[in-house]
N, C-alpha and C positions, 0 to 999 in steps of 0.2 A: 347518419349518412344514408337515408332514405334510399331506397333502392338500388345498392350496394350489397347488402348482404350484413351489413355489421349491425352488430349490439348496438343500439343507440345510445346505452347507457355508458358504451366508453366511449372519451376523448377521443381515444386516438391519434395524440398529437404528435410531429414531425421527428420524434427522436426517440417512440418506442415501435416497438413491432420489428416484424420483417419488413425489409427494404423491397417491397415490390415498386413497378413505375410509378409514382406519384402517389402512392399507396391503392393504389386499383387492385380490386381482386385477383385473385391469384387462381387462371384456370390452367389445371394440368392435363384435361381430356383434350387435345385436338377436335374433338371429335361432335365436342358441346361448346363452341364458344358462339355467343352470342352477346354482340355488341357490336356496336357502331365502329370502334377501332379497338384494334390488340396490339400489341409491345410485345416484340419478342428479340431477343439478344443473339445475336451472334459473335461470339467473342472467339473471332479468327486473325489470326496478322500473321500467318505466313506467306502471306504475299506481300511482302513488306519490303522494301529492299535497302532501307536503311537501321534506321531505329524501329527497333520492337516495342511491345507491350501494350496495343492496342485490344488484346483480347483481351485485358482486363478492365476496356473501357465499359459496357455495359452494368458491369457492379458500380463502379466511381458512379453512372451517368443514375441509376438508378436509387443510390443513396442521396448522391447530392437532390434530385427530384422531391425526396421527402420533403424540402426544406419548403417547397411548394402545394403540401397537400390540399388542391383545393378543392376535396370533397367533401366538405362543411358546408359550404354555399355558393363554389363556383369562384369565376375568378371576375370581379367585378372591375371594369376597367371604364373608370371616369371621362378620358377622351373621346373612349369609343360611344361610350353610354349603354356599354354591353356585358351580360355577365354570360361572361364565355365558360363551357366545361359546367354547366349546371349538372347535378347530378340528377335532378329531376327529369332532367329529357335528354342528357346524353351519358353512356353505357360507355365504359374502357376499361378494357380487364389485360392484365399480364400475361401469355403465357410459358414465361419464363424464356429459356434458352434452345435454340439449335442443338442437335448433340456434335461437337467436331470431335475431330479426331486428328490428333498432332502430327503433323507434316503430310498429312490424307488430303491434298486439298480437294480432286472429284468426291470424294466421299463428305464430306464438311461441306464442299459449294451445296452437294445434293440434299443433306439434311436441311440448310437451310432453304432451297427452292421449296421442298415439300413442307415445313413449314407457310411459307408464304404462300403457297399454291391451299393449304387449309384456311388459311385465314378468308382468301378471295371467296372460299366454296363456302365460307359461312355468312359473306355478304360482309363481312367487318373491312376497314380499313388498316391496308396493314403498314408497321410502323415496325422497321428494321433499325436496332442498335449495333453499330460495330464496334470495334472490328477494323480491320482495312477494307481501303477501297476495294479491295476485290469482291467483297460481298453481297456487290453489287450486280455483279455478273448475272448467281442465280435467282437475285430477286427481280431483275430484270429477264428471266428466262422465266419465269412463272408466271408473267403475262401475255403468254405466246398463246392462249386460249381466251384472252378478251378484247374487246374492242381495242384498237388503236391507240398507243400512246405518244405523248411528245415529252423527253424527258428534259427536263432544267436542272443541271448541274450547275451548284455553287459551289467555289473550290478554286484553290490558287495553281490546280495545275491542270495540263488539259488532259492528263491518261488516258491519251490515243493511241499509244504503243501496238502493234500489231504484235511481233513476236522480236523477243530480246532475250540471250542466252538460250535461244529455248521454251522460253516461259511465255505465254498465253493467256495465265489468267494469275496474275498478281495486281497487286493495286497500281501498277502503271497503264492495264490494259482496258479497264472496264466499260469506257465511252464507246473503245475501238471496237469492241462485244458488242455491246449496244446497240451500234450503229448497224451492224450487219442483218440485226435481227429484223425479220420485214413488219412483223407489230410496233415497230417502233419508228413516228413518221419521220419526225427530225430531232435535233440537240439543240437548246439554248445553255452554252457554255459559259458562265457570268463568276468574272473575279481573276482569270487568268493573268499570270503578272510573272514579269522577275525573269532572273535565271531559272529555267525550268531544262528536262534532261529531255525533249521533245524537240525533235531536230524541227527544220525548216518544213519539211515535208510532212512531217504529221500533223502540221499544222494547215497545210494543202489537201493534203487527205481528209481531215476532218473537215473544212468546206466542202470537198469536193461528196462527201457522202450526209450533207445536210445541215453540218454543225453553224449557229450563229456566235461565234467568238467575241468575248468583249472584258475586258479588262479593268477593274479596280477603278484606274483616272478614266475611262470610259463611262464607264455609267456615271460616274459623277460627275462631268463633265454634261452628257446628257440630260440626267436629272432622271429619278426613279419612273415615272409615267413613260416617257419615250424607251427605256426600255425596258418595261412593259408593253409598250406598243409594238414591239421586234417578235413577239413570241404569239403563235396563232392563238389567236381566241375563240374561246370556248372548246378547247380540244380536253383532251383527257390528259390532266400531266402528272406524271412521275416525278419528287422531287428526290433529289439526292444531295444531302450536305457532305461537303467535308468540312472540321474545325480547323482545318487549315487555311479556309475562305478568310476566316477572324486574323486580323492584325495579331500577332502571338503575344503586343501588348497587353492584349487582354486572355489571349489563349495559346499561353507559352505549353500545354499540355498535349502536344502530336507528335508525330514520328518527324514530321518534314515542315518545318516550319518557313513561311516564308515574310521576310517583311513589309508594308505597302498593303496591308488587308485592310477588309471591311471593319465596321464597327458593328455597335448592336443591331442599332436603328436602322442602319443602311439595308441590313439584312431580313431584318423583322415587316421594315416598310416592302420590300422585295416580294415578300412571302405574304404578307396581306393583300397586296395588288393579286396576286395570284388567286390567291386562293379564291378573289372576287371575278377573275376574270374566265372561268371556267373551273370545271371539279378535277382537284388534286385526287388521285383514285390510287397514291404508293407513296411511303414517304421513306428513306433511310436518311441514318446520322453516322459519320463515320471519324476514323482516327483520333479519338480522345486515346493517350497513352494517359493514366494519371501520373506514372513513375515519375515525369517531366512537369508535375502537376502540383509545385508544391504549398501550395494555398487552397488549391482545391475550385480553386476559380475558370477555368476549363472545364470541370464537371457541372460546375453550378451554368456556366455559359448553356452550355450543351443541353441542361435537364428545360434550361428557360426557354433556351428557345424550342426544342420540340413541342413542351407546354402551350406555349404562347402559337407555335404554328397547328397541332391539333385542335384548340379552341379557336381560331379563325377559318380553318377548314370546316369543319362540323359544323359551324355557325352559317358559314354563307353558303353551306350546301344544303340545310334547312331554308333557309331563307328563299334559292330558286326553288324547290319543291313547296314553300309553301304558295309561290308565285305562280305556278302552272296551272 
């Protein structure tokens, strides 16, 4: 695995070693990381307001990943005629976990903003594992120091919630954060559906402060291209999953399940238009619980698709640079 760091002389195959993302190196200096993008976990879900155990998504997401190690020679994809994740030319290293700290949530948001704020200072793409939606709050606060973002949330619910009981920054709030933030131009909101606990008004609200709303029979009704054509081009986007997005026939493994989701495809085509139509510059995955996990197929979802969306990011962000 050339330019990794490993003995050549071991395999290294999917089911020895530590579980790092994909088996990518394992940096624990903040301070030395160097690479194109980093993984790092957040395993938070106190801002959760149903079903817990999402802080134990990052391990699940991170084991099941091994099953994908395509540090051998990339990930060769016949449609595309691309072999995405070469090791040769593109660098992804782990740096393991946020430190939280249980029911701290200011103190837990802030280790993982400063996280994500070392990753931007090393120039890498940073790649947030949750956790709950709220983890999104401080990785979205840690680009309050770069150029402009437009974030595209996939997700079956809209988490526009301003303040309920009190609370501010749980996973019902983080669009509503978002939006306020003046680095952040607008929201494309994609997947929204169902019974959601978002009265009539947060959904006014969220219009009214930028958000493009569009719903599961929406975009497929549309068809993938037109909405893609809804979201500015060539801006700077922020992507934010939740596994909630997925139909739970396939990702019965989150806190808040909803039914009427995406499938794979739906979502992966979503994220290649993206990643072609300007530079993805932040990506988080959020609400994998495994507890509700029990095949393991929510994790394996999760590990593929971040795989599959940093090998198309890195791919057609070389590709405008080699065009300039």
């Amino acid at each position: 695995m050339a330019g990794h760091g490993y003995d050549e002389r071991r395999l290294n195959l999917p089911f020895v070693g530590i579980c790092t993302f994909g088996k990518y190196p394992y940096v624990a200096n903040w301070d030395a990381i160097d690479a194109e993008a980093a993984v790092m976990g957040a395993p938070f879900d106190f801002g959760a307001q149903f079903r817990s155990g999402a802080r134990m998504g990052p391990r699940a997401i991170r084991e099941a990943s091994t099953l994908f190690s395509f540090g051998h020679a990339g990930a060769y994809d016949f449609e595309d005629d691309v072999t995405y994740l070469d090791p040769a030319r593109v660098r992804i290293v782990d740096i393991g976990d946020a430190d939280i700290v249980h029911t701290d949530t200011i103190r837990s948001h802030a280790n993982i903003e400063f996280g994500v704020r070392r990753m931007l200072a090393a120039g890498a793409l940073p790649v947030v594992m949750g956790g709950d939606h709220s983890i999104n709050i401080p990785c979205i606060a840690a680009f309050d120091d770069q150029p402009p973002i437009h974030v595209v949330q996939i997700d079956a619910h809209l988490d526009f919630v301003d303040e309920r009981h009190g609370v501010r920054f749980g996973h019902g709030n983080p669009m509503r954060r978002a939006a306020e933030r003046p680095h952040v131009t607008g929201l494309s909101q994609i997947g929204i559906r169902n019974v959601s606990s978002t009265a009539r008004e947060g959904y006014a609200d969220a219009r009214a402060m930028g958000s493009d709303i569009q719903s599961v029979r929406q975009v497929r009704r549309m068809g993938t291209d037109a909405m893609l054509a809804r979201i500015p081009e060539g801006a700077r986007y922020y992507l934010t999953i939740d596994i909630d997005a997925f139909d739970p026939s396939i990702a019965p493994g989150t806190g808040t399940p909803s039914h009427g989701g995406f499938l794979y495809y739906e979502v992966l085509e979503l994220i290649d238009g993206l990643a072609r139509r300007g530079d993805v510059v932040g990506i988080d995955l959020v609400e994998v619980a495994p507890d509700y996990d029990h095949t393991g197929s929510t994790a394996i979802l999760a590990a593929q698709i971040l795989l599959n969306t940093l090998g198309r990011v890195l791919h057609y962000k070389s590709v405008r640079a080699r065009s300039r």
